[in-house]
ROFI-635359 format. One record per residue (C-alpha): residue in one letter; x negated, y, z; residue number from 1. Coordinates in steps of 0.5 Angstrom, whole numbers, plus 500, padded with zeros to 3 digits. Each point is the difference from the previous one (the first is absolute). Layout:
# ROFI-635359
   resn     X     Y     Z   resi
      A     X     Y     Z    NUM
...
END
This chain:
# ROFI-635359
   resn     X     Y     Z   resi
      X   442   467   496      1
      X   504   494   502      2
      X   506   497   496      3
      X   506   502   502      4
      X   504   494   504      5
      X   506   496   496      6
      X   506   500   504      7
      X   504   495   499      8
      X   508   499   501      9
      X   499   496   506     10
      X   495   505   503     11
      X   506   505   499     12
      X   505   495   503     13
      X   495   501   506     14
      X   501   507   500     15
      X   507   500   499     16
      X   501   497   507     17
      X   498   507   502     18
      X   507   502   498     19
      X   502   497   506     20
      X   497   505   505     21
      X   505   505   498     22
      X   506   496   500     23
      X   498   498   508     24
      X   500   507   500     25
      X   506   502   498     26
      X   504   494   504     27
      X   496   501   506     28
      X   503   508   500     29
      X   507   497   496     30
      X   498   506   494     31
      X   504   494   495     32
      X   495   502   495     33
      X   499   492   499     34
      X   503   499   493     35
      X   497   507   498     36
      X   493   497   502     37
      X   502   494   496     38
      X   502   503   494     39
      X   494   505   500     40
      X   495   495   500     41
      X   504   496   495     42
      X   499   506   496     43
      X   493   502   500     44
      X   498   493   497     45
      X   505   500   495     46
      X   499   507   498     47
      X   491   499   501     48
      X   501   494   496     49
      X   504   503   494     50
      X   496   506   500     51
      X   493   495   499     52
      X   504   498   495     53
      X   502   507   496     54
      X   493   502   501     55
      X   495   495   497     56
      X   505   500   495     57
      X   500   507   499     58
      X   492   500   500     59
      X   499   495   495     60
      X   505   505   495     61
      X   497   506   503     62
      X   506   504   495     63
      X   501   507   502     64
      X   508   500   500     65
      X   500   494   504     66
      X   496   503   505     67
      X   503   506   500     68
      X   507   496   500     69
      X   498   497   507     70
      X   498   506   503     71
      X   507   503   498     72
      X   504   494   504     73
      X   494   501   506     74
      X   502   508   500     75
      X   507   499   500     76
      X   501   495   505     77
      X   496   504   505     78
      X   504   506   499     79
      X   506   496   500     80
      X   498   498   506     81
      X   497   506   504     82
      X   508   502   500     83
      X   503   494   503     84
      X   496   501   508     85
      X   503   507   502     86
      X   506   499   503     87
      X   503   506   498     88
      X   502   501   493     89
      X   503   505   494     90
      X   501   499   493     91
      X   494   501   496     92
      X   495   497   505     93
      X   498   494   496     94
      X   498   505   494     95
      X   496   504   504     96
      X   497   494   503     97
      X   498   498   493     98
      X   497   507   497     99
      X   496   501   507    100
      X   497   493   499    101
      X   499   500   492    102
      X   497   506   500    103
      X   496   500   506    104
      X   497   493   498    105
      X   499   500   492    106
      X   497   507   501    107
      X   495   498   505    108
      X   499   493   498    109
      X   498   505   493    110
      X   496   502   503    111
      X   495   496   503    112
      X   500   495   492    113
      X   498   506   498    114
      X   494   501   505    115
      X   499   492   497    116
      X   501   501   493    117
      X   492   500   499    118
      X   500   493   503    119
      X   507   498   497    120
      X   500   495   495    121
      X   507   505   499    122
      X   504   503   503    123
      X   505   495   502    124
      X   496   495   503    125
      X   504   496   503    126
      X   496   498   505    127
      X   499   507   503    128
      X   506   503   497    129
      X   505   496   504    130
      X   496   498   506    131
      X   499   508   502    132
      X   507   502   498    133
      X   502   494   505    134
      X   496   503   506    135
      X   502   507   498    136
      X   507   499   499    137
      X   501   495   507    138
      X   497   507   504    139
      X   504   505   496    140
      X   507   496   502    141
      X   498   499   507    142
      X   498   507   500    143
      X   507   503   496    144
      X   504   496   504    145
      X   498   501   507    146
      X   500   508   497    147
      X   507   499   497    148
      X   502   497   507    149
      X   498   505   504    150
      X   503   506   496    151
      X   507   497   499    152
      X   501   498   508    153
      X   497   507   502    154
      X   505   504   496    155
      X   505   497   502    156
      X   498   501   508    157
      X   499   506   499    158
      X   506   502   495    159
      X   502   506   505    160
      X   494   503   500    161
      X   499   499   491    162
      X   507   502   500    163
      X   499   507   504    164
      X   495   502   497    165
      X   503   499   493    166
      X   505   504   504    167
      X   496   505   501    168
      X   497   501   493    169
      X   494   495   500    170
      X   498   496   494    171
      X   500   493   499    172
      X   492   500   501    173
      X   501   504   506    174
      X   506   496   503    175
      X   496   493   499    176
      X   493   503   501    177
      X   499   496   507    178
      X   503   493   498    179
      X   496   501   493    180
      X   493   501   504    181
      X   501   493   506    182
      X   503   496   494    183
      X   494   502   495    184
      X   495   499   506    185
      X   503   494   503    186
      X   500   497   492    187
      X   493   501   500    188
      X   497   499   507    189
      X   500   491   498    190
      X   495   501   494    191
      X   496   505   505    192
      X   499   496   505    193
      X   497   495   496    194
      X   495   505   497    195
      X   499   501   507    196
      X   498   493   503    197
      X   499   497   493    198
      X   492   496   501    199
      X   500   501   507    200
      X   507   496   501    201
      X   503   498   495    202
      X   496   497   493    203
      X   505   501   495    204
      X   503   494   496    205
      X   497   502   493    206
      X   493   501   503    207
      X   501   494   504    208
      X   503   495   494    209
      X   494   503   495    210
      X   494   499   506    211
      X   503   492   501    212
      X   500   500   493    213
      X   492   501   500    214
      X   500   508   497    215
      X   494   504   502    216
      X   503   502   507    217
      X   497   508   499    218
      X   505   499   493    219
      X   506   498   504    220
      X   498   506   504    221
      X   501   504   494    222
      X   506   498   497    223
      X   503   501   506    224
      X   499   507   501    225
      X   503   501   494    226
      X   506   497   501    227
      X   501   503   507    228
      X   500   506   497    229
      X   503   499   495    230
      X   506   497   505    231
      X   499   506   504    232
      X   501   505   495    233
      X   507   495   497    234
      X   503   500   507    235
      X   499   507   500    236
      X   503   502   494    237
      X   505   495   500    238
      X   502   502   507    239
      X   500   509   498    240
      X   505   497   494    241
      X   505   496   503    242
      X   501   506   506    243
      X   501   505   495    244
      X   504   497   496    245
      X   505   497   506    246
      X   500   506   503    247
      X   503   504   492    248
      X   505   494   500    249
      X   503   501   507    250
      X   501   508   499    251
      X   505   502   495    252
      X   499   506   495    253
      X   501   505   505    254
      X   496   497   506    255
      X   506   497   504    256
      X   496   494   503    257
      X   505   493   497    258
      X   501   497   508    259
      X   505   496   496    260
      X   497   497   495    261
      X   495   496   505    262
      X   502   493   501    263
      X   498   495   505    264
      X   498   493   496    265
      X   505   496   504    266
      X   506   505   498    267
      X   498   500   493    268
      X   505   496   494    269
END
């Protein structure tokens, strides 16, 4: 296998020029997105660059509290920020977010270190512990706060048709059971298109950076299909959670649907 190349902090200057396309983009169609895309870009280096340095860190320590402690600061921004897209709000939100995330990540993300174990020097290897919830976690926020999103905006455009059922003697699950089942397929529709063109149009960035690194082709292969799957089932889990438990919140003890409670994120104190 050939060597992986060095990039080196003038080839990644280059590469940051590509920047450049957007910003065009954004004047050209007056989208005002120039600062943002700035500011984006300043971000991912600063944020890559610490990660490299947190990580060769923790690998040299290779101590389970500090792997574990970076996994909990991992998951708890992601479910933090899987409740700051939507545009509607309720009080809450966050704390389902939160379990929906947790829950979902470190279960599935379990799962596959144990399938590991054999291999694993321990179970906190840090090298694929903190990796693979990475990936898994980037999925399930996508995916629960896409979901999150469609059920709260669909709740609200339907609330006559919510509150006349409630009305009329139907439950919370069965008041909600249309806006619960598109806001679950639209949270999941991402991750299963991927898994539909993934080898045919797209290379993921795992098995991408793993073969440019000179792994065997046929073993990227593998860990690639283990960690769609295991991003597939997260998502899935992750999506069914959050609905569920937005759904509860937003019904009151006796299934009168909350309309009040549901806040636009401008009109928000």
């Amino acid at each position: 296998m050939i060597a992986a190349i060095e990039i080196t902090t003038w080839q990644i200057a280059l590469a940051a020029l590509l920047i450049l396309i957007n910003g065009i983009v954004s004047f050209r169609f007056r989208l005002g997105m120039e600062r943002t895309l700035v500011f984006a870009a300043i971000r991912t280096v600063v944020q890559l660059w610490l990660l490299g340095l947190i990580l060769t860190w923790v690998f040299e320590l290779k101590s389970w509290w500090l792997v574990l402690s970076i996994a909990a600061v991992m998951t708890t921004i992601a479910g933090w920020t899987a409740a700051s897209r939507p545009k509607y709000r309720f009080p809450g939100m966050r704390r389902l977010t939160l379990a929906a995330v947790w829950a979902s990540s470190w279960l599935l993300t379990g799962y596959v270190i144990c399938l590991l174990m054999a291999d694993l020097r321990s179970w906190y290897d840090p090298q694929y512990l903190i990796p693979l919830l990475g990936m898994v976690l980037g999925n399930t926020l996508n995916g629960i706060s896409v979901a999150l999103s469609s059920l709260v905006e669909s709740m609200s455009r339907r609330r006559v048709e919510v509150e006349t059922l409630t009305a009329l003697g139907a439950t919370r699950m069965e008041a909600s059971a249309d806006a619960m089942r598109d806001a679950i397929r639209t949270g999941m529709i991402p991750i299963i298109n991927s898994m539909m063109v993934v080898g045919l149009v797209s290379m993921p960035g795992m098995m991408t950076g793993q073969v440019i690194a000179g792994m065997d082709p046929a073993q990227a292969i593998r860990y690639q299909i283990v960690i769609m799957f295991i991003i597939a089932a997260a998502t899935a889990a992750g999506t069914v959670s959050v609905v569920y438990l937005a759904t509860w919140k937003l019904f009151g003890p006796d299934h009168r649907f909350r309309y009040e409670v549901l806040l636009e994120r401008e009109k928000q104190t």
